[in-house]
N, C-alpha and C positions, 0 to 999 in steps of 0.2 A: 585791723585797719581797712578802711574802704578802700577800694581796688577800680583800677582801672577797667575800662568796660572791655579793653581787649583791641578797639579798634586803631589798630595802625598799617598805614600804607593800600588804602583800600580795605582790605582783608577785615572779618570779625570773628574774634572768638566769642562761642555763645555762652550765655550764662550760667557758672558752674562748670563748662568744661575743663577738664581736665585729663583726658584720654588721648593716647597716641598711638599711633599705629596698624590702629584696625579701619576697614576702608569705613563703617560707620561711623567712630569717630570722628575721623577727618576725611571731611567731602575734599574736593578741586578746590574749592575758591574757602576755605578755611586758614587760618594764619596758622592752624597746626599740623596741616600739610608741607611746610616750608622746613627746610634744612637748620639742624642747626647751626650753620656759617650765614646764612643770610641771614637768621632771627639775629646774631648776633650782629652784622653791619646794621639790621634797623633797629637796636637796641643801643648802637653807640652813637646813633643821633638823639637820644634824649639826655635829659640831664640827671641829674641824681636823684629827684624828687618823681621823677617821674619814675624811673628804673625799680624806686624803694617799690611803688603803685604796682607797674607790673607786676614784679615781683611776689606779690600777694593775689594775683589771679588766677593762677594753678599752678601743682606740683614742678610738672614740666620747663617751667619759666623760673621760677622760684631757682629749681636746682640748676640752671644753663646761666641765669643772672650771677648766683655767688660761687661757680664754679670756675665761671670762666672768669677771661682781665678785665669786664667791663668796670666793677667797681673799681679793682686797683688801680685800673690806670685814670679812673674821674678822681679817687681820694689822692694819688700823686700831684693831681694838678690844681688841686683843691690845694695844698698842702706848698706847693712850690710858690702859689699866690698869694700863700696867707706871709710867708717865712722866704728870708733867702738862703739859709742854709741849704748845704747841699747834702748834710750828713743825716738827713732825718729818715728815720726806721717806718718800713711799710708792716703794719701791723699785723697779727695773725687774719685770718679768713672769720672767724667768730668773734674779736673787735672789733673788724673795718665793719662787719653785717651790725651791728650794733650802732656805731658810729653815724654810719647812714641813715638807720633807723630813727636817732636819737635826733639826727639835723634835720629830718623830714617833718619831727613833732615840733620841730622848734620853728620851721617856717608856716608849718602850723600854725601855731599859736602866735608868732607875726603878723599874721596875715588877718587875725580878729581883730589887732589892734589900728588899723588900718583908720579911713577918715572917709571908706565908699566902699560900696560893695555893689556889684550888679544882679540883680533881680528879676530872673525869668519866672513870667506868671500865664499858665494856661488851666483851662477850660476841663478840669479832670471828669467829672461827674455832671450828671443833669440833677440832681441836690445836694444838700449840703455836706463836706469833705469832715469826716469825724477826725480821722487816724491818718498820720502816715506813718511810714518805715524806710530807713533806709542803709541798707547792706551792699558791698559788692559791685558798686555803680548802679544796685536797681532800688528802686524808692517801690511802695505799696501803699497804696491808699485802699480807706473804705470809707464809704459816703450811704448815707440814707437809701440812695437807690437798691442798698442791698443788695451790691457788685462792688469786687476787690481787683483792681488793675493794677498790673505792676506796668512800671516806665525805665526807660533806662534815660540814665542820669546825663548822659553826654546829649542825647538829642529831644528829652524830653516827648518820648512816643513811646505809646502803648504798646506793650508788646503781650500781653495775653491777661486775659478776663476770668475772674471765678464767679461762680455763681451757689449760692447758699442752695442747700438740700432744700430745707421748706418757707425758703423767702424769708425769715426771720432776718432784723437787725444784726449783724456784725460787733459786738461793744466792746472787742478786745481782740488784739490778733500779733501773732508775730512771726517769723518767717529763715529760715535760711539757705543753701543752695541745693535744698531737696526739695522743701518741706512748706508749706503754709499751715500751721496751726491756727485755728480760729475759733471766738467764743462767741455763742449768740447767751440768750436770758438761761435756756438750759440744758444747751448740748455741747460739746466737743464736738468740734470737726476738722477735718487735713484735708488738706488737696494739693497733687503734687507738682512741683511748680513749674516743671516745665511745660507737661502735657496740660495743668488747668483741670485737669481729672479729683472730682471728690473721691478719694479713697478710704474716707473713714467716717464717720459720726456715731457720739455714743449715744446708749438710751434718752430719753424725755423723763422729764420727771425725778433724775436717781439726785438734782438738786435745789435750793430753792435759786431766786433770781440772781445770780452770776453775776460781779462787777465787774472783776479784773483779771487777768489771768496771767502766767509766765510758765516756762517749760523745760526742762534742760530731758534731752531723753536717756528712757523713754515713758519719763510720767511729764506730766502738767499738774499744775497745781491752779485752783478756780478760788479766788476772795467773792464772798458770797455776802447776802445783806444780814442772813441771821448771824452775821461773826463769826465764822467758821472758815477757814481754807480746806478745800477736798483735793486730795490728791487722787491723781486716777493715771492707769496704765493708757497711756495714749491706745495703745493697738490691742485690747482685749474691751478695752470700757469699763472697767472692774473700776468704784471704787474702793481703795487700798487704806487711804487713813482719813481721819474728820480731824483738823486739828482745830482746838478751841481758841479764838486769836484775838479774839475782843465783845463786850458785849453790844457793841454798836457794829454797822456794817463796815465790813473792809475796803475803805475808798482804793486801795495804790497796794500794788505787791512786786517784790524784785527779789530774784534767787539766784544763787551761788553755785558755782561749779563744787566746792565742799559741801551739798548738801544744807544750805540754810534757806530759812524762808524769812524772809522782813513782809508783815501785814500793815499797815499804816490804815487809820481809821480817823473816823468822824470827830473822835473825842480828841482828836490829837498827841495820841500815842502810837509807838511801834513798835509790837511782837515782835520777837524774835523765837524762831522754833525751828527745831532742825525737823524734816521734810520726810527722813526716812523712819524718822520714830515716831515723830508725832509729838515731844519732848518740848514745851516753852523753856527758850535758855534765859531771857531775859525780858523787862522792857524797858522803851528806853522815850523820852520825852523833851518837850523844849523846856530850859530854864524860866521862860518867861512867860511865852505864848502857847495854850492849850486850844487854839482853833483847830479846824480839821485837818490833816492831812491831803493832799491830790496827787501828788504825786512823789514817787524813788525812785532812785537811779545809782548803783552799786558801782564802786572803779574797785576795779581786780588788782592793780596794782598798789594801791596805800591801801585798800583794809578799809575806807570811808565810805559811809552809806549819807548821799546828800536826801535831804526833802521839801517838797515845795507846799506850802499852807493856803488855808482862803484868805489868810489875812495879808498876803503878801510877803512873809518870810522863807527866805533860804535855811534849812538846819543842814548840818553836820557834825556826826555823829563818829567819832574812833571808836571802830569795832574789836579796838584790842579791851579797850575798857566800858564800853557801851555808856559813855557820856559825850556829853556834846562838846564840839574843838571850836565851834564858832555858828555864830547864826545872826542874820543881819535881814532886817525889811528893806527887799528892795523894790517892791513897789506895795501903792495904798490898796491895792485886787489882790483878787486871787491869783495862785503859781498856778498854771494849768500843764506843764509838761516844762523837766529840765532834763539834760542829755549831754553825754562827753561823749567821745572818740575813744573806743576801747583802750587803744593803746597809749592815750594822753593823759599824764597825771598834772595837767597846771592848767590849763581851761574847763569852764562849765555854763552852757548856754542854757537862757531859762526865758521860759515865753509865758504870759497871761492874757488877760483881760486887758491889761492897760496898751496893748500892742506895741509895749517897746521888745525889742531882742536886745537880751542883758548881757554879756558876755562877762563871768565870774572868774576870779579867783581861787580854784581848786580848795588850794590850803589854807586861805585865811580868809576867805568870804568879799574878796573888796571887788567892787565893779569898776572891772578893767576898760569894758565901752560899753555906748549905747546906740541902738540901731534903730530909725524909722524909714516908712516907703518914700520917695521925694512924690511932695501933693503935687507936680504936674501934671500926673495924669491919674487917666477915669477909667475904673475895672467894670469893662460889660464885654461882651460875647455874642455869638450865636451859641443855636440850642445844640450844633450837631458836635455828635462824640466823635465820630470817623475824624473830622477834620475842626478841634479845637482851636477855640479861640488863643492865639497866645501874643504877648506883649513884656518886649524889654526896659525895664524902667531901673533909676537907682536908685539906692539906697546910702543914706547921711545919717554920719558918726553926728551925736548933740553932747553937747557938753555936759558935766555932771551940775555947773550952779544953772541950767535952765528945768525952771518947773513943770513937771508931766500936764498938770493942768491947763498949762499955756500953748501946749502944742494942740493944734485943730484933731478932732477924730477921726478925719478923711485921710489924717498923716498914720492913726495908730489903730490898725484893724486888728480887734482880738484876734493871737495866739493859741488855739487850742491844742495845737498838738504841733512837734517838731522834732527833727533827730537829724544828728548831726554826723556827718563823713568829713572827707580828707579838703580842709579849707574850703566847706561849705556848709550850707544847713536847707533842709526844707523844711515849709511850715504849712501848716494846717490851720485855716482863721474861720473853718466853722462854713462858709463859705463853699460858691461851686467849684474854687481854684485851688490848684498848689501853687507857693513860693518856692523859689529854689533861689536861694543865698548863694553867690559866688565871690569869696573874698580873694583880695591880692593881699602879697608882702608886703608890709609897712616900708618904705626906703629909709 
């Protein structure tokens, strides 16, 4: 679950922390500095949803949130407003944590279904915005300029720069509260993400040109054009295995914490091979439509692998049986990036060329809304990075019987890239900006 950036009452927790007690950990002016009795009076001013958020921001909080009464006494009053009985039972401490949990994906998913959305858009890069990411409250982009800045999500400012070992293109990258993995045409690289320190790059040359990449440690695995995935030990550079994955290049790859690897390819099929042998288990394909693949995106929880096509179709696929559960064209472009919220099994946002943001139906394919920018206003900037351009504008639900073709292209700026956190999304349109989606609860 995306997590709160930490900031409350003045005070910040920095990204990733999770340390107490040493004077480096916690400076003065840190919110991990603070007692647990007070953390706890400024934890009973928020509400459930917000609590579930902390909650997810380090250990510390995590265990002080489910330990102490702030839940029970929000679920007692939760409970006293739903019902007037007076007899009703306050749950174990591993129901009520689930419970919350469970209400948090549901205001979630409320919150897509919505009729507005507000739309912060700044100035990220001096060219165009390939990738983002976003973990944690921090979003990472990488743009042409061949620099990768991570933002934090609450105030949208830069908070630290990477820069590529030998300038090459960034074409694939992902990240978490250590770590920046990144893939240029033929190296591996990490840099670590607090300091912005390159700490790793592997040889030149040990592949051919790179498309896509994904990593669980401490390998990564590289979709390459001759059809192949290479697995390589992140912190030696060895490659470990050549797995054979298609005879076309591998557009799209997504892997498993059990060890699988999904390759998606040009021809419009998906490899299935497990990562640590080298072993193709299956493939698996659309019933109808054999255009390319661009993109997968794996939910840990149902077992389903979705993908997005040039032709416009949504697949999914039951990895109990590696056939397809449904597949639906939801627009006449290309899918260029679809993304759930780890921990949500009933929404799936999917962005293209045609610049609608589609908001799906997990389990049966149907499109729950549709999102464009409002054409009141006009995206321009200054050139400076230190103090980007940035501009609030919203965004309108359109109906499902209004045709894409009728809406102006000023309203629908390609989608190249987006991923989605807790009742929000940011998007990548190819362009010098990032979007950042802000949804409410449907009333």
């Amino acid at each position: 679950m995306e997590s709160s950036s930490g900031k409350i009452a003045g005070f910040t927790a920095s990204p990733g922390s999770g340390k107490r007690g040493s004077s480096s950990a916690a400076s003065p002016f840190s919110i991990h500095s603070l007692s647990a009795d007070l953390l706890c009076i400024i934890f009973s001013r928020l509400d459930s949803l917000e609590l579930v958020r902390c909650a997810a921001v380090c250990k510390p909080w995590n265990k002080l949130i489910y330990s102490s009464t702030l839940l029970r006494d929000l679920y007692d009053k939760i409970r006293l407003c739903s019902s007037s009985s007076s007899n009703l039972s306050v749950p174990v401490e591993a129901s009520m944590k689930r419970y919350f949990e469970n209400l948090a994906m549901e205001q979630h998913r409320l919150s897509f279904l919505g009729s507005s959305a507000d739309v912060h858009q700044w100035r990220g890069h001096s060219l165009r915005i390939a990738l983002c990411r976003m973990k944690r409250g921090l979003i990472l982009s990488g743009a042409e300029d061949k620099v990768m800045r991570l933002w934090s999500v609450e105030r949208c400012k830069c908070l630290k720069e990477y820069f590529n070992f030998n300038k090459n293109t960034i074409v694939d990258y992902d990240f978490d509260e250590n770590k920046i993995v990144g893939l240029t045409d033929s190296q591996i690289c990490i840099w670590a993400l607090k300091s912005g320190k390159g700490i790793f790059r592997s040889h030149e040359g040990i592949f051919t040109r790179g498309i896509c990449m994904g990593y669980i440690d401490p390998e990564a695995v590289v979709g390459c054009d001759d059809g192949s995935a290479r697995v390589f030990d992140m912190y030696s550079g060895r490659c470990t295995r050549i797995i054979r994955m298609h005879g076309a290049p591998v557009s799209c790859l997504a892997l498993t914490e059990d060890q699988l690897v999904f390759g998606g390819s040009n021809f419009g099929t998906v490899t299935v091979a497990d990562f640590s042998t080298g072993e193709q288990l299956a493939s698996m394909k659309s019933s109808f439509s054999h255009t390319g693949m661009k993109s997968l995106c794996f939910s840990t929880h149902s077992h389903l692998l979705y993908g997005g096509s040039t032709s416009g179709y949504v697949h999914c696929w039951d990895l109990r049986t590696f056939r397809p559960l449904w597949e639906t064209r939801v627009s006449p472009n290309v899918i260029y990036s679809i993304h759930h919220l780890a921990c949500d099994s009933s929404t799936l946002a999917v962005g293209g060329l045609d610049g609608i943001l589609r908001i799906l139906n997990q389990n049966t394919g149907e499109t729950l809304s549709r999102f464009i920018l409002n054409p009141s206003t006009k995206l321009d900037g200054s050139n400076s990075t230190s103090s980007p351009f940035k501009m609030n504008i919203k965004a309108k639900a359109i109906s499902s019987d209004i045709e894409i073709h009728n809406i102006p292209r000023s309203q629908r700026h390609p989608i190249t890239c987006l991923a989605v956190g807790l009742k929000k999304i940011v998007t990548a349109h190819n362009e010098k900006y990032l979007s950042l989606w802000r949804f409410h609860q449907s009333l």
